[in-house]
MIVEX-716923 format. One line per 2 residues: number of its first residue (from 1); their letters; for each residue x, y negated, z negated of N, C-alpha, C, O. Coordinates in pm, 1 decimal. Example, Ala and Ser with C-alpha at 12.3 -4.5 7.8 and 13.67 -1.06 7.14 Angstrom:
BEGIN
1) AS) 1319.0/569.0/-780.0/1230.0/450.0/-780.0/1320.0/330.0/-780.0/1423.6/331.9/-846.5 | 1285.0/225.0/-708.0/1367.0/106.0/-714.0/1290.0/-3.0/-787.0/1340.9/-113.8/-803.9 .
END
This chain:
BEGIN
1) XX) 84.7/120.3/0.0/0.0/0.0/0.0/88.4/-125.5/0.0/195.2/-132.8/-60.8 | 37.2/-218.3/69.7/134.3/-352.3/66.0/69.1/-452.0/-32.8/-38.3/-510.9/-45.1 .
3) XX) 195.6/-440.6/-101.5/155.0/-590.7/-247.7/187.8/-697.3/-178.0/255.8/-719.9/-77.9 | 114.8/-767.5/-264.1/123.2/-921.9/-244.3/258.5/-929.9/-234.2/295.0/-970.8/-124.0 .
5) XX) 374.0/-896.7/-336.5/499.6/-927.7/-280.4/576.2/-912.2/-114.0/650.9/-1001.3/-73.6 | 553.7/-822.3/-52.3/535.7/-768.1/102.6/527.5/-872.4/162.8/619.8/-925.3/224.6 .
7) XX) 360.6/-934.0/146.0/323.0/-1044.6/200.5/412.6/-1141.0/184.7/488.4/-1196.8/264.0 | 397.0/-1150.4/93.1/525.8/-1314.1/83.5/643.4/-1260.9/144.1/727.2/-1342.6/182.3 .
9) XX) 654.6/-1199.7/152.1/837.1/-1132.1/183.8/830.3/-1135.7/326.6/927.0/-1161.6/398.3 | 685.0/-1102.6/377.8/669.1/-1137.9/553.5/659.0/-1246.3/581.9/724.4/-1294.1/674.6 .
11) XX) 582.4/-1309.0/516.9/568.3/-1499.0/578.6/694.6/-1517.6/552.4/770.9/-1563.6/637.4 | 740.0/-1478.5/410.4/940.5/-1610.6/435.4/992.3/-1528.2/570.6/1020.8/-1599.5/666.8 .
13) XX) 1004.1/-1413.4/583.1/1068.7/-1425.2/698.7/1058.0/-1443.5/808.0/1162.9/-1450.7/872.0 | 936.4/-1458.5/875.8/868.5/-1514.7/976.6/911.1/-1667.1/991.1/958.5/-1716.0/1093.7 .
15) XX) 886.1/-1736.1/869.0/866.0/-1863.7/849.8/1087.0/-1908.4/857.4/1126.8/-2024.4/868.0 | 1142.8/-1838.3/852.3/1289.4/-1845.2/823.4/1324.9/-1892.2/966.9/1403.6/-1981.9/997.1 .
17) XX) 1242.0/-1803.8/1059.7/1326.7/-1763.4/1163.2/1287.8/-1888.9/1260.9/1362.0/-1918.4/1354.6 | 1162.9/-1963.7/1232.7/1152.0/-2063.4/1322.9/1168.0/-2227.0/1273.9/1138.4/-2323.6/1344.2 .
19) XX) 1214.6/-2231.4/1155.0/1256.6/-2348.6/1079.2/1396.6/-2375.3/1113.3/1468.1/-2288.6/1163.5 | 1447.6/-2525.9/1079.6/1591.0/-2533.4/1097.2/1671.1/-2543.1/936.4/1788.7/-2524.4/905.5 .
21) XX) 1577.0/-2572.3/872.1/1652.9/-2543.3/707.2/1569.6/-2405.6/620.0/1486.7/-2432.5/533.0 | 1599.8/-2274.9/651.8/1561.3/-2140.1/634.3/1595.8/-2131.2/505.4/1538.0/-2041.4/444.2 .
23) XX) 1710.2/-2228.8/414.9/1757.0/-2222.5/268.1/1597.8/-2276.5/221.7/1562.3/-2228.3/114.1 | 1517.7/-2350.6/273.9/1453.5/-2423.1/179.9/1330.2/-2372.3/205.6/1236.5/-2431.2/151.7 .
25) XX) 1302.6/-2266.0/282.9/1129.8/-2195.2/279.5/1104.5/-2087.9/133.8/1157.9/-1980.3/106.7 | 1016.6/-2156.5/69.4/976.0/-2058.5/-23.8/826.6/-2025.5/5.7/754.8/-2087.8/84.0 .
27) XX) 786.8/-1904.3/-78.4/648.3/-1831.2/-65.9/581.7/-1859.6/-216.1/615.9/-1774.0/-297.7 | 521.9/-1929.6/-251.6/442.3/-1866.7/-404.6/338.9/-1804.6/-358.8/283.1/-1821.2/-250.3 .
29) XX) 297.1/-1685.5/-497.4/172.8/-1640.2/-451.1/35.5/-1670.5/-583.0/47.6/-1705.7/-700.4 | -34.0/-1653.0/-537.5/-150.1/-1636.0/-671.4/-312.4/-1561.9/-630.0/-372.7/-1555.0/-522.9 .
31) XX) -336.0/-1527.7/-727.9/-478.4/-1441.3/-685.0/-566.3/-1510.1/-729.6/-566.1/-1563.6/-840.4 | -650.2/-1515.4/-647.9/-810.3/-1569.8/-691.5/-930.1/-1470.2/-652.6/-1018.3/-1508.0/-575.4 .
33) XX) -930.3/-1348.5/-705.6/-1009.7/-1233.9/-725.1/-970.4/-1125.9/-653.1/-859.1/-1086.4/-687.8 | -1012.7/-1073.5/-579.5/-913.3/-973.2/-452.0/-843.4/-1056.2/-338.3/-789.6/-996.5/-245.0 .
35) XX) -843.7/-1196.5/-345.3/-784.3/-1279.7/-228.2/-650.7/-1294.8/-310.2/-646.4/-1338.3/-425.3 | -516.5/-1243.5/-218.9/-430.9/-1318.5/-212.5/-366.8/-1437.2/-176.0/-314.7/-1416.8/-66.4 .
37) XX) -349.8/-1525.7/-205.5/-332.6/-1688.2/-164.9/-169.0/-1702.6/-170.6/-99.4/-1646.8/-255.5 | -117.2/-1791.5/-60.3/33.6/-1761.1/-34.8/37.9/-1916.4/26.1/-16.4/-1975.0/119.7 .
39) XX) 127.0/-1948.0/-73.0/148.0/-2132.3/-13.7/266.2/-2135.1/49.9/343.8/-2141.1/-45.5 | 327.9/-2134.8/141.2/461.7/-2164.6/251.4/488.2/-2279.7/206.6/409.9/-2373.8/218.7 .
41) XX) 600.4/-2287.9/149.6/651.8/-2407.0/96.6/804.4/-2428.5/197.4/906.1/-2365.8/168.0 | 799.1/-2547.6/344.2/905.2/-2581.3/380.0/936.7/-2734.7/403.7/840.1/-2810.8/399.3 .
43) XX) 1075.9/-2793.4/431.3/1140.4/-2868.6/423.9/1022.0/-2987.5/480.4/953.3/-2960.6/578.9 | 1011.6/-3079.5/429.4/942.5/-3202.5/493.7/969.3/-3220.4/675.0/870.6/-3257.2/738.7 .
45) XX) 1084.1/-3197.6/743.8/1164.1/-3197.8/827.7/1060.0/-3081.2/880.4/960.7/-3112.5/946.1 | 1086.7/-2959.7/850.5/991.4/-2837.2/949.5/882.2/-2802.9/904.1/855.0/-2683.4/892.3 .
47) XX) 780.6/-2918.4/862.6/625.0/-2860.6/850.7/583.0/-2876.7/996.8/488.2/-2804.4/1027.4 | 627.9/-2949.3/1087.7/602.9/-2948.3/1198.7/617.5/-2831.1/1313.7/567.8/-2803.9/1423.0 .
49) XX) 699.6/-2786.9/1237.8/792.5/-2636.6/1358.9/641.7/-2528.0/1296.6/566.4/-2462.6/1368.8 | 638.9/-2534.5/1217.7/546.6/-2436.9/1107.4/394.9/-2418.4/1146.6/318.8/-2323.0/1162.5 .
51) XX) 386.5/-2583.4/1156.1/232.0/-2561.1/1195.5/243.0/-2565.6/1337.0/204.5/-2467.6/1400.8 | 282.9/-2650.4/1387.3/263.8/-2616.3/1592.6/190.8/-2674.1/1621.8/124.2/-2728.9/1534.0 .
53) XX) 159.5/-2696.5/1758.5/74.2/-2776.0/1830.7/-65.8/-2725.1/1790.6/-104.3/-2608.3/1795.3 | -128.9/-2823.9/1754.0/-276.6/-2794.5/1726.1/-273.8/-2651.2/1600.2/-359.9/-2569.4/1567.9 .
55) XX) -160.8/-2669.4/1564.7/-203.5/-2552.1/1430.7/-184.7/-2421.8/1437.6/-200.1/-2331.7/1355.2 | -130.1/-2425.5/1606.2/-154.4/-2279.6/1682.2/-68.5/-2193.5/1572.4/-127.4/-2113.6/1499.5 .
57) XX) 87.4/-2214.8/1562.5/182.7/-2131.0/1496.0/131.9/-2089.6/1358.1/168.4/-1977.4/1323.1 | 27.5/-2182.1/1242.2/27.8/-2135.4/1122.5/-126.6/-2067.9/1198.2/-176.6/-2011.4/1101.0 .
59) XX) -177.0/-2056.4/1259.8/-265.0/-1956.2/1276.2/-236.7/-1851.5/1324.5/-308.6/-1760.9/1282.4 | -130.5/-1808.1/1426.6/-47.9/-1689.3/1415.1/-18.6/-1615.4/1295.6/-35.1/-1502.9/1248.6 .
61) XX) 39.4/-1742.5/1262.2/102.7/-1618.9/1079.7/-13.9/-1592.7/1011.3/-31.5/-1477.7/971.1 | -113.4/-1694.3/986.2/-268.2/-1629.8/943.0/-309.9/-1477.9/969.8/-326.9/-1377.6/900.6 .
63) XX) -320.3/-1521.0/1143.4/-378.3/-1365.9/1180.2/-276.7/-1213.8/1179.1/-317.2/-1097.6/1177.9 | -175.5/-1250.0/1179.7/-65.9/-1180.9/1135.9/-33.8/-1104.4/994.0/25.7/-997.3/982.2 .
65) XX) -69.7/-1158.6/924.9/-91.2/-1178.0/739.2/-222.5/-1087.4/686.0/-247.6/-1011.2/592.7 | -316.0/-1164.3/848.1/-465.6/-1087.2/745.3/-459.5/-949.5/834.3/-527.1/-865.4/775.1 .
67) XX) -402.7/-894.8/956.1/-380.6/-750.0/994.6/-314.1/-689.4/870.1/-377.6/-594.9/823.3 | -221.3/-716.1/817.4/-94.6/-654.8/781.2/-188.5/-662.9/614.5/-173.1/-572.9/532.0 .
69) XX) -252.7/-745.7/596.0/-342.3/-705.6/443.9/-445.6/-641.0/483.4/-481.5/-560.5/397.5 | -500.4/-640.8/563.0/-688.3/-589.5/639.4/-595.2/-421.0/594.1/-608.8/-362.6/486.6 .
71) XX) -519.7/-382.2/692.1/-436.0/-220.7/660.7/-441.0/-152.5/592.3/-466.6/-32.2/597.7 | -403.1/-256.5/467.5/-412.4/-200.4/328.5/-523.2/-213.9/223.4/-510.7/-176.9/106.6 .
73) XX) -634.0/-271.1/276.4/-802.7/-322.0/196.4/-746.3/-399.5/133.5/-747.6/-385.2/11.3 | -677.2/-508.1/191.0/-652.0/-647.5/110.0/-723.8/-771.6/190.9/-767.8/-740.0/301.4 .
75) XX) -741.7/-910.5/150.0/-766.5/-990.3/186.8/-634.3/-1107.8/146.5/-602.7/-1110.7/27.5 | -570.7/-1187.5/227.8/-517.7/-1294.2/223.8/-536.2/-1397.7/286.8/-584.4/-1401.0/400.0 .
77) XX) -486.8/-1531.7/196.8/-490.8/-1637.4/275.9/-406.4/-1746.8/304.0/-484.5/-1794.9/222.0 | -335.5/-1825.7/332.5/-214.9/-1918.9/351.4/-245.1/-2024.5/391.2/-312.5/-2049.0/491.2 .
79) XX) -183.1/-2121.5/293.2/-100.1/-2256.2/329.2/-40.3/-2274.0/321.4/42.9/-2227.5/243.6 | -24.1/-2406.9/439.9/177.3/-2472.5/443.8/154.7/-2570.0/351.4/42.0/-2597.1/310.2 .
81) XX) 271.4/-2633.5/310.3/262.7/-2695.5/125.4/456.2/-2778.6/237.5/551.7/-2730.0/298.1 | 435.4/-2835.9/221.6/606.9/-2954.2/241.3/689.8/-2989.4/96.9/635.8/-2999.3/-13.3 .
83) XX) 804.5/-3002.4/119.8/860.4/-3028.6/-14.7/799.8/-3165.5/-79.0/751.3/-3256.0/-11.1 | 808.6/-3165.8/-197.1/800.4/-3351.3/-265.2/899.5/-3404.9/-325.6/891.5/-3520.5/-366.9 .
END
């Protein structure tokens, strides 16, 4: 079965590979009943690479995220979060 840790462990690396500062992507996670919730936390600089034109790229990793939980009778969900 894939834990929530998995998940996060797939978005950072997804999220690594198309950023230009890969030191500074973090994942938190938290549950809000059977939903896993996963905030992508990257550099002010690549929230742009992250989300994509019209949003397209963080809806990739969305639908990407909810196969790879749907698999295992999970539900997840994600946001991008920029440093402060």
């Amino acid at each position: 079965m894939m834990e929530r840790e998995n998940l996060a462990g797939l978005l950072e690396y997804l999220a690594r590979s198309l950023v230009d500062k890969p030191d500074s992507v973090k994942v938190e996670t938290y549950s809000d009943g059977p939903i896993a919730h996963l905030d992508l936390i990257v550099d002010t600089d690549d929230i742009g690479r992250v989300i994509g034109k019209h949003g397209r790229v963080a809806n990739a990793l969305r639908v990407l995220l909810r196969v790879v939980a749907a698999r295992n009778g999970q539900q997840v969900a994600m946001d991008v979060v920029d440093f402060e």
